[in-house]
C-alpha positions as CSV (number, residue, x, y, z in Angstrom):
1,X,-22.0,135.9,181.7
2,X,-23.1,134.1,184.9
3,X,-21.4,135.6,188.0
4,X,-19.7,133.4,190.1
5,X,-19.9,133.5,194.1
6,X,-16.3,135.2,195.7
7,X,-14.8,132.3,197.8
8,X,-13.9,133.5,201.6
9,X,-11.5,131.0,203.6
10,X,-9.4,131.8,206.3
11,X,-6.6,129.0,206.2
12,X,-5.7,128.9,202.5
13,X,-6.2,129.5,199.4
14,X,-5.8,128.8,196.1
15,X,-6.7,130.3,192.6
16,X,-5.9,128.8,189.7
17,X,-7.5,128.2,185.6
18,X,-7.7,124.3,185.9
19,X,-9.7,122.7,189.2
20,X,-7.1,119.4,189.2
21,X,-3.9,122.1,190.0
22,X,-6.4,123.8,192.4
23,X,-7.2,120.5,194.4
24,X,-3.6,119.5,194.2
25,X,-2.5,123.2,196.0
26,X,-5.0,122.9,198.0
27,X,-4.1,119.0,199.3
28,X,-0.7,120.4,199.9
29,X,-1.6,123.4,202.0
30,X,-4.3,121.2,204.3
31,X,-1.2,118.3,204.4
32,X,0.8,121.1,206.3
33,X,2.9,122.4,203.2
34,X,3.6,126.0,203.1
35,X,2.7,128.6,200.4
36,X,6.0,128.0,198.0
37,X,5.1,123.9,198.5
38,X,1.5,124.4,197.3
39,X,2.8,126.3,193.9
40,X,5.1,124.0,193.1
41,X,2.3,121.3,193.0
42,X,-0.3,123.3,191.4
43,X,2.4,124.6,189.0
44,X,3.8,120.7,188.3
45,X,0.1,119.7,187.9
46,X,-0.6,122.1,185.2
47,X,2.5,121.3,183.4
48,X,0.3,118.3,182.7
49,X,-3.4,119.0,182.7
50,X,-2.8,122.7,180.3
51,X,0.4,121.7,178.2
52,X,-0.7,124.4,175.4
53,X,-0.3,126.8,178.5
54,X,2.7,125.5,180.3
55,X,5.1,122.6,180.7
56,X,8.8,121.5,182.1
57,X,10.4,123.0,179.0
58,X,9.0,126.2,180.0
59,X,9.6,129.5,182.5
60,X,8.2,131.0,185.6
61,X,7.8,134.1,187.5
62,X,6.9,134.7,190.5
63,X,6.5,138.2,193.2
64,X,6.0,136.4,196.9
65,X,5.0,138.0,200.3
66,X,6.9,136.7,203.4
67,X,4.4,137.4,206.3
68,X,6.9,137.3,208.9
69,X,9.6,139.7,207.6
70,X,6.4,141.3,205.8
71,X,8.6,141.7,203.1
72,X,8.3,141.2,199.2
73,X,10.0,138.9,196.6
74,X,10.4,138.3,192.9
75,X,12.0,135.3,190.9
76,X,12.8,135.3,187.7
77,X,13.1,131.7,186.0
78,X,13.4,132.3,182.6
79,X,16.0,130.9,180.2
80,X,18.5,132.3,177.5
81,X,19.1,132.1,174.3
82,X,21.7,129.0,173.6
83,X,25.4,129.8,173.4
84,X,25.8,129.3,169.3
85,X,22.0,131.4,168.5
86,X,23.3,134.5,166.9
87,X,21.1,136.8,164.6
88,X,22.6,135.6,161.7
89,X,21.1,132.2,162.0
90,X,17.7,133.7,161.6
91,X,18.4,135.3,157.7
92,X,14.5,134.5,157.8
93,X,13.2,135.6,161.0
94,X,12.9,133.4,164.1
95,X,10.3,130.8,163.5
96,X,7.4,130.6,165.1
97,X,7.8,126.4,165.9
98,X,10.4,124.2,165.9
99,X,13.7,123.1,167.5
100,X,15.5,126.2,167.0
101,X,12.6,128.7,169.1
102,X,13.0,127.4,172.2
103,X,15.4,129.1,174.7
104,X,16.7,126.9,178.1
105,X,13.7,125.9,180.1
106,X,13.4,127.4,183.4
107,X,10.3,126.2,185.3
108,X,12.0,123.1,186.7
109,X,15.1,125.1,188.6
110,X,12.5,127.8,189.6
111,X,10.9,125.0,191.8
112,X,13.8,124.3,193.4
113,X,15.2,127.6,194.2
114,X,11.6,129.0,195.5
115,X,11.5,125.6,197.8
116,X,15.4,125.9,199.2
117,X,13.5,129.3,200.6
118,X,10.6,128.2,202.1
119,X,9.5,124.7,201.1
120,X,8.5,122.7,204.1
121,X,7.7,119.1,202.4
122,X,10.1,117.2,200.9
123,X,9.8,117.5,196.4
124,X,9.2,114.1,195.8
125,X,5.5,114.5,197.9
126,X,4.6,117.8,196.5
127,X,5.2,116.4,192.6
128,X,2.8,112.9,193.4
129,X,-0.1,114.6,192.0
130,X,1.6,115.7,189.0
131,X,3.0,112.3,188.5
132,X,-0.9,110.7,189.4
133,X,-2.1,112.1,186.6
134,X,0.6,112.1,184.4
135,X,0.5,108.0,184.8
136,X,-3.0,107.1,185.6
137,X,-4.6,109.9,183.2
138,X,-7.0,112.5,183.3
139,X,-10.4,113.4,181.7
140,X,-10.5,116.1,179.3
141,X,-13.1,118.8,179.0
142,X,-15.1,119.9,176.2
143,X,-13.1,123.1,176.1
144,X,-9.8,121.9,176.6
145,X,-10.6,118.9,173.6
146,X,-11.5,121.9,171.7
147,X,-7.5,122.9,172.0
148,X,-6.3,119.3,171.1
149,X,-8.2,119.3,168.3
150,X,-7.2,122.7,166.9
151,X,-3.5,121.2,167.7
152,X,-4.5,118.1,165.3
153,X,-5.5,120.0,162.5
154,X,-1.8,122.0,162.2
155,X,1.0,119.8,160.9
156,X,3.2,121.6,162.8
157,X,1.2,121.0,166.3
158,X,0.0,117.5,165.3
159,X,3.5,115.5,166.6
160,X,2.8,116.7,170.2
161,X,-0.2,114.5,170.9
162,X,1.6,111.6,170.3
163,X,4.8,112.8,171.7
164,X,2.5,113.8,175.5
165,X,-0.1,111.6,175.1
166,X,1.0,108.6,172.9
167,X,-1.8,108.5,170.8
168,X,-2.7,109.5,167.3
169,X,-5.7,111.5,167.4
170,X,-6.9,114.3,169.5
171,X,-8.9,113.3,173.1
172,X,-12.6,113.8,172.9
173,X,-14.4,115.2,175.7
174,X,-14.9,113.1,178.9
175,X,-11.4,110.7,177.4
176,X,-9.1,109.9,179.8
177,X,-5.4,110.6,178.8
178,X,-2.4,109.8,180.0
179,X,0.9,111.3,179.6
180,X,3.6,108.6,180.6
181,X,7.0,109.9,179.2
182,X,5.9,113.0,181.2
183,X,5.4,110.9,184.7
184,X,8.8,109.6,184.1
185,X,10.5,112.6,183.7
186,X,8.4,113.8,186.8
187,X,9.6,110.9,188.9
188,X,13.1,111.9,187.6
189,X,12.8,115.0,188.7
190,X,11.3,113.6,192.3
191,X,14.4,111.6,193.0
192,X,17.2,113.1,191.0
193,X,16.5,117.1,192.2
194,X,17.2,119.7,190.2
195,X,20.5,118.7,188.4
196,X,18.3,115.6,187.0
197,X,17.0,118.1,185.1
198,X,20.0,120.0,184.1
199,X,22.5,117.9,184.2
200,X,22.0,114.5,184.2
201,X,20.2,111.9,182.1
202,X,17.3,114.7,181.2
203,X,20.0,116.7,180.1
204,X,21.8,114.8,178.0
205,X,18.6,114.1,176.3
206,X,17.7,116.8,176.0
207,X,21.1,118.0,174.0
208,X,21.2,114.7,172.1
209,X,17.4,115.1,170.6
210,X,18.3,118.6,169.6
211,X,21.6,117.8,168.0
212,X,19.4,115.3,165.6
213,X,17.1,117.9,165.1
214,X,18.7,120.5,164.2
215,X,19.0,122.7,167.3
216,X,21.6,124.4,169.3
217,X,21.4,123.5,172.7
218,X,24.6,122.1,174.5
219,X,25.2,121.0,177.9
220,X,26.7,123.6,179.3
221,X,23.4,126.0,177.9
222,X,21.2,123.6,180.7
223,X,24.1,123.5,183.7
224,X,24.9,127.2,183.4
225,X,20.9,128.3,184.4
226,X,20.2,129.8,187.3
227,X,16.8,131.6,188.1
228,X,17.3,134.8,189.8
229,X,15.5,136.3,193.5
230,X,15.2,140.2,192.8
231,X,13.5,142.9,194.8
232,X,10.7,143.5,192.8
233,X,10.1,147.1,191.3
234,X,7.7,148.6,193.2
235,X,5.2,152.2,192.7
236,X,3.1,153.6,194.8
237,X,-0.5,153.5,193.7
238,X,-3.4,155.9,195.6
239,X,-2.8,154.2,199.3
240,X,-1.1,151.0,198.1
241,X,2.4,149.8,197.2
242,X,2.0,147.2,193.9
243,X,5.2,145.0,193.8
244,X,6.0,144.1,190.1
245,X,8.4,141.9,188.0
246,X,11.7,143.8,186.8
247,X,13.3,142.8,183.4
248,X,13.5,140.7,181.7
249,X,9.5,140.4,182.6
250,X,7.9,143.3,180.7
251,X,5.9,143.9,183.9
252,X,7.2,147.3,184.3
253,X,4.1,148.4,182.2
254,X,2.1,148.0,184.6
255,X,3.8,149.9,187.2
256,X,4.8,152.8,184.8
257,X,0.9,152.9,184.1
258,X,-0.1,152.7,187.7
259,X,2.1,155.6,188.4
260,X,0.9,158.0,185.1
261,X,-2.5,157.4,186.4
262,X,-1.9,157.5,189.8
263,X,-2.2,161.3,188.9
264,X,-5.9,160.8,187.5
265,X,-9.1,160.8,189.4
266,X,-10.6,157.2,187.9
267,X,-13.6,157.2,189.5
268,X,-14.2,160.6,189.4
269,X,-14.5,160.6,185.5
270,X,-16.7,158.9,183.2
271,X,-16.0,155.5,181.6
272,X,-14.9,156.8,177.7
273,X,-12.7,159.3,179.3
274,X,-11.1,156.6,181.7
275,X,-10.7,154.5,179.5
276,X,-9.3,156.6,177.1
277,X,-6.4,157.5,179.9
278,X,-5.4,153.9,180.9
279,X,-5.1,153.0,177.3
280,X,-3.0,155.7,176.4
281,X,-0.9,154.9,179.5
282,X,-0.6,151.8,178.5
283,X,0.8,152.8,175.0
284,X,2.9,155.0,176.5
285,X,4.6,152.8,178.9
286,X,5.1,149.7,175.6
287,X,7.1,152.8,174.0
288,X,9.3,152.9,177.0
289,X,9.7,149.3,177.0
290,X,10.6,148.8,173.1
291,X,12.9,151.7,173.7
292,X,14.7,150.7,177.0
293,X,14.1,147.2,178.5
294,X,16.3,144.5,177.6
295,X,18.3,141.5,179.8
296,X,19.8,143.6,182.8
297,X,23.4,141.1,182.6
298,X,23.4,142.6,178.6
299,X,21.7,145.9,178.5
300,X,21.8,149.0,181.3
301,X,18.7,148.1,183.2
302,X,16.7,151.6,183.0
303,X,13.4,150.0,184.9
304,X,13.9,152.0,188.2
305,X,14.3,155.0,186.3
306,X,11.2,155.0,184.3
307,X,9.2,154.7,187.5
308,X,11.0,158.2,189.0
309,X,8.9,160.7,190.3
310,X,10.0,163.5,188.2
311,X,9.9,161.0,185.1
312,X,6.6,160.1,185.4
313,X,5.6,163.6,185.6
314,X,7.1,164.5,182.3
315,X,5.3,161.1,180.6
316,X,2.0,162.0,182.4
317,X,2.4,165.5,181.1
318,X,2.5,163.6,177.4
319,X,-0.5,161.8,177.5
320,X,-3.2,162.8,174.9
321,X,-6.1,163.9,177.1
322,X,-8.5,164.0,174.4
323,X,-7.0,162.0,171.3
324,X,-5.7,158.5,170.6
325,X,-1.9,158.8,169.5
326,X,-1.1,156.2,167.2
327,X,2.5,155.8,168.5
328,X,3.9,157.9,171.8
329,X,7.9,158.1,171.2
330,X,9.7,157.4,174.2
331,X,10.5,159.5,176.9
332,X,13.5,161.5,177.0
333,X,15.8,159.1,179.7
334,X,17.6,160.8,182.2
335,X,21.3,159.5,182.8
336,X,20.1,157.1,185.0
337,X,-0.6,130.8,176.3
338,X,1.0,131.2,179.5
339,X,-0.8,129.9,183.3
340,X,-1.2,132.3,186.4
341,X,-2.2,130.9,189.5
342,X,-2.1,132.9,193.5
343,X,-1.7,130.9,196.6
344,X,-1.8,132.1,200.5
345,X,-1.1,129.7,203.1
346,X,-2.6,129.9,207.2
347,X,0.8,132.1,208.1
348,X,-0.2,134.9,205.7
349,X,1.9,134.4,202.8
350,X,0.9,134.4,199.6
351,X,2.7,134.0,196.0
352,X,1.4,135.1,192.5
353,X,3.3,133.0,190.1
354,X,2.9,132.6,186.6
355,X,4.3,129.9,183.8
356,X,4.6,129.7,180.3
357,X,5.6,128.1,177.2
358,X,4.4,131.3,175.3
359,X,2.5,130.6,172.0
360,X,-0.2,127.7,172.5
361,X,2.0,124.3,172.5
362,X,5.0,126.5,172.5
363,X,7.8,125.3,169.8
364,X,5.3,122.1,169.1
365,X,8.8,120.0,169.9
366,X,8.4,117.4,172.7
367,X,12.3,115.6,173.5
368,X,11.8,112.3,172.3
369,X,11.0,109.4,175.5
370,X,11.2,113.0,177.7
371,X,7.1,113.8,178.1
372,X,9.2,117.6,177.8
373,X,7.4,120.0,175.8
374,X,9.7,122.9,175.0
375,X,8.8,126.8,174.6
376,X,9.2,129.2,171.9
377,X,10.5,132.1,173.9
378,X,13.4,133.0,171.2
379,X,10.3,134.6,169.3
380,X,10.7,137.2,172.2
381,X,13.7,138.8,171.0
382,X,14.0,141.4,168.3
383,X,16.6,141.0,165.3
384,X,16.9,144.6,164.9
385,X,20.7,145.2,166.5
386,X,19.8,148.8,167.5
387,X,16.9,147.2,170.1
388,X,18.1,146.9,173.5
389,X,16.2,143.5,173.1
390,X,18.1,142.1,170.3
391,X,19.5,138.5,169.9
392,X,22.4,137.7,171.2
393,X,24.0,134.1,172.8
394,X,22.8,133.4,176.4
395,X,21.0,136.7,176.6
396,X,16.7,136.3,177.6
397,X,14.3,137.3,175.8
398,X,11.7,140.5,177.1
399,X,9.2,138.5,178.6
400,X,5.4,139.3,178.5
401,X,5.0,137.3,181.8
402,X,4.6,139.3,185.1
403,X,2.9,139.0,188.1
404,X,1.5,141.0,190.6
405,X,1.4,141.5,194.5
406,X,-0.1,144.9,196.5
407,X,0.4,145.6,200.0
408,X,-0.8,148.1,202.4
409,X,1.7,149.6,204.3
410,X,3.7,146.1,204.7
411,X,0.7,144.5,204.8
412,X,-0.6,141.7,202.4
413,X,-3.2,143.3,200.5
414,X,-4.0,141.5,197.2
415,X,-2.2,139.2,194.6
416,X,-3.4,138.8,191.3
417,X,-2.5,138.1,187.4
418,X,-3.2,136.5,184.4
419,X,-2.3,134.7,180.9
420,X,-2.3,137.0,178.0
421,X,0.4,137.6,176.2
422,X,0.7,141.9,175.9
423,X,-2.3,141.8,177.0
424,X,-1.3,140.8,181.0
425,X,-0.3,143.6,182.0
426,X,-3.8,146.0,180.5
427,X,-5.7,143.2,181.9
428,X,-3.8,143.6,185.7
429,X,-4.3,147.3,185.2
430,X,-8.1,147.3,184.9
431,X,-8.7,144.7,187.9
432,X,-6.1,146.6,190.3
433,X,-8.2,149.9,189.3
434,X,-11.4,147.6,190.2
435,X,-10.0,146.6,193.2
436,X,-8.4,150.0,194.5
437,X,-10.3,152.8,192.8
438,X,-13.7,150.8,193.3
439,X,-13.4,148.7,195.9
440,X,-14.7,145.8,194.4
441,X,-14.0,142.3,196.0
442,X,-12.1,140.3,193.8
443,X,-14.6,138.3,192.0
444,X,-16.8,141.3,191.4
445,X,-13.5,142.9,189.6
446,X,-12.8,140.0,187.6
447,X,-16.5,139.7,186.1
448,X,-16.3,143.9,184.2
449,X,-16.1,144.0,180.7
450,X,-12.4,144.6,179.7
451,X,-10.8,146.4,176.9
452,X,-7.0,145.3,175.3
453,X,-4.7,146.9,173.3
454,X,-2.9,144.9,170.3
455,X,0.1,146.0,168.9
456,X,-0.2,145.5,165.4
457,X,4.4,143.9,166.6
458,X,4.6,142.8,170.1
459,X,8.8,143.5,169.5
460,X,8.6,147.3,168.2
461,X,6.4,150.3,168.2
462,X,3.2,150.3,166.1
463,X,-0.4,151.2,166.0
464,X,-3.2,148.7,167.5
465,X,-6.7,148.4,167.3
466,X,-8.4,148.2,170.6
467,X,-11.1,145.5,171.5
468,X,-13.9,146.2,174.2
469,X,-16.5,143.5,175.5
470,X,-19.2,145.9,175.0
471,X,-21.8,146.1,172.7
472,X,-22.0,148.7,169.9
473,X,-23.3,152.2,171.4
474,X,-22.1,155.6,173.1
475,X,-19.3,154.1,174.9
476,X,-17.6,153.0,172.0
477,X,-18.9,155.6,169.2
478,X,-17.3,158.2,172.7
479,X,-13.8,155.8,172.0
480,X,-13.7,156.0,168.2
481,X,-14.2,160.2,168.3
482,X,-11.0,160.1,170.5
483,X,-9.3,158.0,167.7
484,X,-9.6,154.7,168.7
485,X,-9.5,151.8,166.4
486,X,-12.0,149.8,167.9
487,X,-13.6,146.7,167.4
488,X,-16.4,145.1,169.6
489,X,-16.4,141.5,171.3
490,X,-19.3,139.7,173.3
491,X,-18.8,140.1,177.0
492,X,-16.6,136.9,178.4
493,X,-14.4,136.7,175.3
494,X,-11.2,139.0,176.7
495,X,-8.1,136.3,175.9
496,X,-7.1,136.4,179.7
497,X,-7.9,134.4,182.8
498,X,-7.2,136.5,186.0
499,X,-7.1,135.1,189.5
500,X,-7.1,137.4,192.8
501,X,-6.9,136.8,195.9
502,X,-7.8,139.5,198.9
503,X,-6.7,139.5,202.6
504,X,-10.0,140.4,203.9
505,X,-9.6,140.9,207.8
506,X,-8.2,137.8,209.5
507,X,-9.2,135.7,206.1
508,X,-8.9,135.9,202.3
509,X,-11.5,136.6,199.9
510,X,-10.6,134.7,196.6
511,X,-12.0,134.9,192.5
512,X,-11.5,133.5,189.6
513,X,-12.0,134.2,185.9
514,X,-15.6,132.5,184.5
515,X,-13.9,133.1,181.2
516,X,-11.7,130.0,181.9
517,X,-12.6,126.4,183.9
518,X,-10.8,126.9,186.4
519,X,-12.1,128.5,189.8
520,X,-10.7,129.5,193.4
521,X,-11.3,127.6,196.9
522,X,-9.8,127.7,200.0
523,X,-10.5,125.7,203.6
């Protein structure tokens, strides 16, 4: 894989896995927009240049630094289930497509509740670019035609090119498209704020097209969301603090994993065996989540306590040294496609935010005249009634979106993240382990060969095989003695995308994944 150069910048930057969202961020940063106005532009913008990634019937989460209180941040802007989805409705499991997967979309009230913080522009300006491409059209890679055209050859993806693009067929490479039900519901947006959206005349779209379809949204499901601004969860890891999503992300895997190996000297050890041990940390903190993590306003929220000192001693004390365990059981509790993009402004703050409609082209339903491609998050839950993440009306879904943000002391550090699935948070645990343990700058962390382990269920305990970019030899023959299932992919072929972003002195040093399009810059 060709390395790219690390990009060093000391006003801004911007990260992201499409360069039209970067431009855009970056256009609102040099206009005088702070941090939270640049993501909502880059995140509007990819809503229409990556819709198998992300869109305005979506969600979003996001950890942010505030330079001036030097103080942390996390927003949750995920949706729930509608008031009438009960597990009974599902006698056949929750589709994967279709009316009835989608959960309330939360993207578009994330926007407005980050910029009420600390948005300086007005919306309307920091949505033009969205809305410029959206109208006028954009040109399509070879790589992102590729997606179009796997979407064409699905019957049940196939309706969502005419119902974005208003056209038959799949783009080619180098075609302009245009996505002009989306612009509208952009402009919408631009003018009508956030109860446009929720409300009023999107709204009541909204409900009407899924009433003829078959689904289960009502009004009040839409005027009832709210995202939620949490103290992130936060462990200490070697020297630096890493500021994580609480439930209902799943981001607490990464944290409990930090903090189990937290106890192990990395670099000290040789790759198998270090790999070995973040693995199994990371199996052992997905048993902790099927076991405990659910919506907090449903479930008893037991995040905090899985990341407890003497906790964490008792799970690191349970980690096979020397031999893959299939399945770890969870610890004994005490009483107690998706899009990433980072941005840091001139002041010093930074967000890491991350959107998603989960499964490529989410439920494949765009709300007729709309442009509004909704999610399939419902496929999130679990219909086993004895899961703390089971179904129930207006509860959320476990998400598998989280994002990062590390500070020194109270200082900005890094931010980071990446799409992935289950995957995010093994992928965020090998780069922060590159960053801290090595002290690799970002783009030198984000170019290793990365491992990830699959659940063979993403919503209850099984076994996985784990996947290495390496070629066959002692590293992985080292694995499979320990018990590893392991299979062997060429090296830029991990299903992630990560961007980081450094405070390096009085400037940031920025990288982005060559395994995606996208790229970093900065001015």
């Amino acid at each position: 894989m060709l390395s790219r150069s690390a990009v060093f910048a000391q006003n801004g930057v911007v990260a992201s896995s499409q360069p039209l969202a970067v431009s855009a961020g970056l256009h609102i940063l040099r206009s005088g927009g702070s941090f939270v106005d640049a993501a909502i532009a880059t995140s509007a913008v990819l809503c229409v240049v990556e819709p198998w990634a992300s869109h305005l019937g979506g969600d979003a989460f996001a950890v942010l630094y505030d330079a001036s209180k030097r103080q942390t941040l996390a927003l949750n802007g995920s949706g729930a289930a509608p008031q009438v989805a009960t597990p009974n409705r599902f006698a056949n499991g929750i589709p994967l497509r279709g009316i009835t997967a989608a959960t309330v979309p939360g993207l578009v009230d994330a926007w407005f509740r980050l910029h009420a913080l600390y948005g300086k522009l007005p919306i309307p300006r920091l949505l033009e670019p969205a809305i410029e491409y959206a109208e006028q059209g954009y040109p399509i890679s070879e790589r992102k035609a590729n997606l179009w055209r796997n979407a064409s050859r699905s019957n049940e993806l196939r309706p969502v090119i005419r119902g974005l693009l208003g056209q038959e067929r799949a783009p080619r490479a180098g075609e302009v498209v245009r996505c002009t039900n989306t612009a509208r519901t952009l402009k919408a947006i631009a003018t009508g704020g956030r109860d446009a959206f929720y409300k009023g005349e999107i709204a009541r779209r909204i409900v009407a097209f899924c009433r003829e379809q078959g689904g289960w949204f009502e009004p009040d499901d839409l005027a009832r969301h709210e995202s939620e601004i949490l103290q992130p969860l936060r462990v200490r890891y070697r020297n630096y603090t890493v500021h994580g999503q609480p439930p209902v992300s799943q981001g607490m895997i990464l944290l409990e994993a930090l903090a189990l190996l937290d106890g192990f000297d990395l670099k000290g050890i040789d790759t198998a065996q270090r790999t070995h041990l973040m693995v199994e940390a990371i199996k052992c903190a997905f048993a902790d989540r099927w076991a405990y993590l659910g919506d907090p306003r449903f479930v008893k929220s037991h995040a905090e306590s899985l990341l407890e000192p003497d906790y964490i001693r008792e799970r690191r004390a349970a980690l096979a040294a020397d031999k893959a365990q299939a399945v770890y059981a969870p610890g004994a509790m005490r009483d107690t496609n998706t899009t990433y993009f980072c941005i840091a402004d001139k002041d010093g703050n930074a967000i890491s935010f991350i959107q998603s409609i989960y499964h490529p082209f989410g439920s494949g339903v765009v709300v007729d005249g709309t442009g509004i491609l909704l999610n399939n998050r419902m496929r999130g839950f679990s219909l086993n009634p004895d899961s703390p993440n089971s179904l129930a009306p207006g509860k959320r879904p476990m998400h598998t979106l989280n994002a990062y943000l590390i500070t020194k002391g109270d200082a900005l550090a890094y931010v980071g993240g990446t799409p992935g699935g289950d995957i995010q948070v093994q992928t965020n645990l090998q780069i922060i382990s590159h960053l801290i343990d090595f002290g690799m700058e970002p783009q030198r962390a984000i170019e290793q060969p990365r491992w990830a382990w699959q659940p063979a269920q993403s919503t209850e305990p099984s076994p996985g095989t784990l996947s290495i970019e390496e070629q066959e030899g002692a590293l992985v023959e080292s694995l499979r003695q320990r018990g590893h299932s392991v299979r062997t992919t060429p090296l830029g072929t991990h299903p992630s995308a990560v961007q980081v972003l450094q405070k390096f002195g009085e400037a940031y040093c920025a990288g982005s994944d060559p395994r995606t399009e996208g790229h970093a810059g900065g001015y």
